[in-house]
C-alpha positions as CSV (number, residue, x, y, z in Angstrom):
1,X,16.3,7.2,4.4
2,X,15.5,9.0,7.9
3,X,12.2,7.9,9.9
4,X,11.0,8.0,13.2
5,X,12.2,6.1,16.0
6,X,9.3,3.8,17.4
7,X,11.1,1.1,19.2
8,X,8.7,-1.2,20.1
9,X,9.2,-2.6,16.0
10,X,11.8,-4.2,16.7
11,X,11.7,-7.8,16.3
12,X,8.3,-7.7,14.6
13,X,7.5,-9.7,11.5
14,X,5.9,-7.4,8.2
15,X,4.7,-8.7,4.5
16,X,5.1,-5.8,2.4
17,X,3.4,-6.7,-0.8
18,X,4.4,-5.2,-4.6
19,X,8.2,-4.3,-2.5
20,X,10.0,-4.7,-5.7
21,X,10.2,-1.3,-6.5
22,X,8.4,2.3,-5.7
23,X,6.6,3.0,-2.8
24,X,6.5,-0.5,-1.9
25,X,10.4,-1.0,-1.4
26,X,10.9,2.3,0.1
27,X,8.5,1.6,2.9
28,X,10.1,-2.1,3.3
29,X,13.5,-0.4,3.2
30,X,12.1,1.9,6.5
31,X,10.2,-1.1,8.2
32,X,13.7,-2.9,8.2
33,X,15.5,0.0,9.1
34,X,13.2,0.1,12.0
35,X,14.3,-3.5,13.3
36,X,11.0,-5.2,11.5
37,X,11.8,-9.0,9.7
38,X,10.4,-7.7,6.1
39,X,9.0,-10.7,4.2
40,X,8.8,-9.1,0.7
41,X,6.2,-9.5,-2.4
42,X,7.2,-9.2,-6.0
43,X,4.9,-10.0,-9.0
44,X,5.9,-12.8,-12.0
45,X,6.3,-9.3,-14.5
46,X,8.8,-7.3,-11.6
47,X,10.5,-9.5,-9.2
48,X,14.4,-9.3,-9.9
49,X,15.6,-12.1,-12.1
50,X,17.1,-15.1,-10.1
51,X,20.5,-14.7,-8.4
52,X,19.6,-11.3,-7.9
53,X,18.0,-11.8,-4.3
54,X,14.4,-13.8,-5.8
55,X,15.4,-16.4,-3.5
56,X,14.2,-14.6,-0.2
57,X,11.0,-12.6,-2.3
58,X,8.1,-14.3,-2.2
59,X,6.9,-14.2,-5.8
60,X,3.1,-14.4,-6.6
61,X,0.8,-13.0,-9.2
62,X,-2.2,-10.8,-7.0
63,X,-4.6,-10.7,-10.4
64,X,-5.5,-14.3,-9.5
65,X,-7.2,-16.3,-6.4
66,X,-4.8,-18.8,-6.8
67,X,-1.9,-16.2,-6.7
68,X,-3.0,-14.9,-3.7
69,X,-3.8,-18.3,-1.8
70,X,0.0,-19.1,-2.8
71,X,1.4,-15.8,-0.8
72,X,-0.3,-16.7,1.9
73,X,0.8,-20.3,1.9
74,X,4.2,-19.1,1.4
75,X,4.1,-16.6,4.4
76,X,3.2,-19.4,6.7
77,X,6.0,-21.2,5.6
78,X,8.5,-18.4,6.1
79,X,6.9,-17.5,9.2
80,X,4.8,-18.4,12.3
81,X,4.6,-14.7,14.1
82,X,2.8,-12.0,11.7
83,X,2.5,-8.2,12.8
84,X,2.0,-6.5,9.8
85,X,0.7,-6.7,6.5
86,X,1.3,-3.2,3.8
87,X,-1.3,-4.4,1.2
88,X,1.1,-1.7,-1.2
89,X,0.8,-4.0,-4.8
90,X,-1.1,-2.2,-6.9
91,X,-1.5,-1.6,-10.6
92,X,-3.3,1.6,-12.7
93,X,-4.1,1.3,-16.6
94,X,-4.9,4.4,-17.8
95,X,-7.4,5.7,-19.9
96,X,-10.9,4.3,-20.2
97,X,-10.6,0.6,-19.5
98,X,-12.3,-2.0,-21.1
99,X,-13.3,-5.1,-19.1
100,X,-10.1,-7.0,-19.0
101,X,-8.1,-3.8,-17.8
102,X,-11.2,-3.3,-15.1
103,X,-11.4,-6.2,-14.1
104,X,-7.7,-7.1,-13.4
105,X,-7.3,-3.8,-11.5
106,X,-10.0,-4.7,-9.5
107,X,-7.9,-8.2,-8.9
108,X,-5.1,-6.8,-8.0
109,X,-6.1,-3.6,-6.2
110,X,-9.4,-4.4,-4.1
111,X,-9.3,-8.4,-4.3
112,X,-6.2,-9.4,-3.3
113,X,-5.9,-7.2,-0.5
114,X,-9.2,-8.6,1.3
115,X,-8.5,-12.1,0.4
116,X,-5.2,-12.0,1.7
117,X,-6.1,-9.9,5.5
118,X,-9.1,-12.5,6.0
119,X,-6.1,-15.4,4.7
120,X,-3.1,-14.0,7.3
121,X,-5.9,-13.2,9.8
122,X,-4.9,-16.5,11.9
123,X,-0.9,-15.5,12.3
124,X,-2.2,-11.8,12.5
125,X,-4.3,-12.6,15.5
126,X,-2.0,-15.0,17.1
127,X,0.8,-12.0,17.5
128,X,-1.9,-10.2,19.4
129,X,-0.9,-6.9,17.7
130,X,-1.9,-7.1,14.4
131,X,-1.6,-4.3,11.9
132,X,-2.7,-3.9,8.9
133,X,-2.6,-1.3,6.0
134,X,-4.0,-0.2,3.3
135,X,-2.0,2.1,0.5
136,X,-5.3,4.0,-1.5
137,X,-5.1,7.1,-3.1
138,X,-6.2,10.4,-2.5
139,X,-8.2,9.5,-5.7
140,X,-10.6,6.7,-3.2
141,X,-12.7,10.2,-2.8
142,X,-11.4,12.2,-5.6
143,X,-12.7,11.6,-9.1
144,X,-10.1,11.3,-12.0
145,X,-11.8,11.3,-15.3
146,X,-10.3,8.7,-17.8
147,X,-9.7,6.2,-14.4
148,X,-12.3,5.0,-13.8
149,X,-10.8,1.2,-12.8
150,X,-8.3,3.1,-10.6
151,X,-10.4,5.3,-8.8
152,X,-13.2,2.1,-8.0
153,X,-10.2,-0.1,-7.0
154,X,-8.9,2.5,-4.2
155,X,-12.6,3.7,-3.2
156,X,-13.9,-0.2,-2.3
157,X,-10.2,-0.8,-1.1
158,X,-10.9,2.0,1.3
159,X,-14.4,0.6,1.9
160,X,-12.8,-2.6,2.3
161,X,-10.4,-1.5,5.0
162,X,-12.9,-0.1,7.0
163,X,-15.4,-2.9,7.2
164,X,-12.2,-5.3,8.0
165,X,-11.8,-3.2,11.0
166,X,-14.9,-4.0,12.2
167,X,-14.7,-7.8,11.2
168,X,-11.5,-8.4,13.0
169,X,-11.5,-6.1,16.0
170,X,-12.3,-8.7,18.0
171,X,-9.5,-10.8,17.1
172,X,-7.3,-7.8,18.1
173,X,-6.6,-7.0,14.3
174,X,-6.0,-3.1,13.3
175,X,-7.0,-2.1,10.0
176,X,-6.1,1.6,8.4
177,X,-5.4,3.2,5.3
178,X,-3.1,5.5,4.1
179,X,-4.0,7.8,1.2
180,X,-1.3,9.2,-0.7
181,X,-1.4,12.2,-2.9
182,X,1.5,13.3,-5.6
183,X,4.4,10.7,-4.4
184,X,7.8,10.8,-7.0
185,X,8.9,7.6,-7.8
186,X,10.9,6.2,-10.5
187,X,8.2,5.0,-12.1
188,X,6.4,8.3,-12.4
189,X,8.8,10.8,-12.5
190,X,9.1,11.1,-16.6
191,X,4.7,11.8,-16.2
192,X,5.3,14.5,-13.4
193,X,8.3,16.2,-15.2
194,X,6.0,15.9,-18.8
195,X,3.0,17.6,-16.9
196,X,5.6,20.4,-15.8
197,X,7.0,19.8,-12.4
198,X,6.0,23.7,-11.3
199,X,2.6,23.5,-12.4
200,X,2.1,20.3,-10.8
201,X,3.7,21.5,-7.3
202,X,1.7,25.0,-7.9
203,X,-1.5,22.3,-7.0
204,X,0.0,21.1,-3.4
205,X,-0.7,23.8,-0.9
206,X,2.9,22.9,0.5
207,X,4.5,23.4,-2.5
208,X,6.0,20.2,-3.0
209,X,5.5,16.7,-5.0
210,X,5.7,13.9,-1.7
211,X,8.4,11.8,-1.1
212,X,8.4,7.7,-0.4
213,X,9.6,9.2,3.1
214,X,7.0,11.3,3.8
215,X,4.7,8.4,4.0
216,X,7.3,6.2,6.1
217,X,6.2,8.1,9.2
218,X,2.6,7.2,9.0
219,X,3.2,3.7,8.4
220,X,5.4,3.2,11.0
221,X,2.7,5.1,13.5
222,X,0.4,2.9,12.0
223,X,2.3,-0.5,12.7
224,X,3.0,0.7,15.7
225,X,1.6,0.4,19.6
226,X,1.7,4.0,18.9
227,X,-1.8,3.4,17.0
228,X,-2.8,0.6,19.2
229,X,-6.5,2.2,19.6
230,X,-6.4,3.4,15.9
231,X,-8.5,1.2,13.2
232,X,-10.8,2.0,10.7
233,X,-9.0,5.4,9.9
234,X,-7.8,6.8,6.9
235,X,-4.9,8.7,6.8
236,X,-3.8,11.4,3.8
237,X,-0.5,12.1,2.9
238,X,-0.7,14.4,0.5
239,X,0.8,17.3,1.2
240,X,-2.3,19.1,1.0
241,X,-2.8,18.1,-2.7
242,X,-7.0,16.4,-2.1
243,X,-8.2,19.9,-0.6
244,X,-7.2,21.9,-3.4
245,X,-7.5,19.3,-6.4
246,X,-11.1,19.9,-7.3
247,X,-10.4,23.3,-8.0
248,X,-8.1,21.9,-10.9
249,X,-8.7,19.8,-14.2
250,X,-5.6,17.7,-14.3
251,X,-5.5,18.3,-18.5
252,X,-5.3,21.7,-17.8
């Protein structure tokens, strides 16, 4: 994986949460390469079976209060210096959700993330650099019928992130987002290549589905002193993809 060179990571502490697989490990793969200690997050259903490195992921369930309260108790005890936190878990039901699919996207999407910034907050503060972010969507702006769970998760996470910043600026706490468009991943790749890769590509005005390492450069400007004066933003990574989407029905 290449990324930029910021070297003022090095040595910092980061909780990258849902870094089992996906986005998630691909950005805790770049933070480490970067010379960050990477505390990483897996849920009950997808951290690796035990043996197979559980014993340094801390393992909590996000739909739940109680998960969430036990991550944070568990980063204390891993850690007293906290720079960064990637609230990357995240989960998307698709179709039109009932209320126990809503409702536990909204847990795990928009919840979890608030409840566990305003829980870190003290070891956050304490490092006196703070940073955290937010993974959304380009779809916190952008409608996508047949989502609707997804689509209110990302817009209040969004939301969220933005009001944090304005709670915790005092404290010296950063808050941003990142919105990523089309990203490949394992996990989606049989969806793209079932839409038909060329027709989905034909949507990004730079003619490409993303990469995990084309967000690894914003996050790491992001955690960064490079951002030090940065909070409340959202940044897209989409390749272009928001601009031109609403020209497109994506069952087209």
């Amino acid at each position: 994986m290449t990324a930029p060179t910021f070297p003022d990571l090095e040595g910092r502490t980061a909780l990258v949460t849902g870094s089992t697989r996906g986005i998630g490990a691909g950005l805790a793969d770049a933070l480490q390469t970067a010379g960050v200690r990477v505390l990483r997050h897996g849920s009950p259903q997808h951290a690796p079976p035990y043996g197979d490195g559980v014993a340094s992921m801390l393992v909590a369930d996000l739909a739940t209060a109680g998960g969430v309260a036990d991550l944070v108790t568990a980063v204390r005890q891993r850690t007293d210096q906290l720079d960064i936190v990637v609230n990357n878990a995240g989960v998307e039901i698709p179709g039109d959700a009932g209320a126990e699919a809503l409702l536990r996207t909204l847990a795990v999407n928009l919840v979890a993330p608030v409840l566990l910034t305003r829980g870190l907050a003290p070891l956050l503060s304490a490092s006196g650099r703070g940073s955290v972010i937010n993974i959304t969507s380009i779809h916190d702006t952008v409608a996508y019928a047949g989502n609707v769970a997804y689509v209110a998760s990302k817009a209040g996470l969004e939301a969220a992130g933005r009001t944090l910043a304005l709670e915790l600026a005092a404290t010296g706490i950063r808050v941003n987002s990142i919105a990523p468009g089309a990203i490949e991943t394992d996990i989606n790749r049989e969806v793209i290549d079932q839409m038909g890769r060329d027709r989905f590509e034909s949507w990004v005005p730079l003619g490409r589905v993303g990469a995990i390492d084309d967000l690894v450069g914003a996050v790491l400007y992001l955690a960064s002193d490079a951002s030090r004066y940065v909070t409340g933003s959202r940044l897209l990574v989409d390749g272009g993809y928001s601009q031109a989407l609403l020209r497109y029905r994506l069952d087209e």
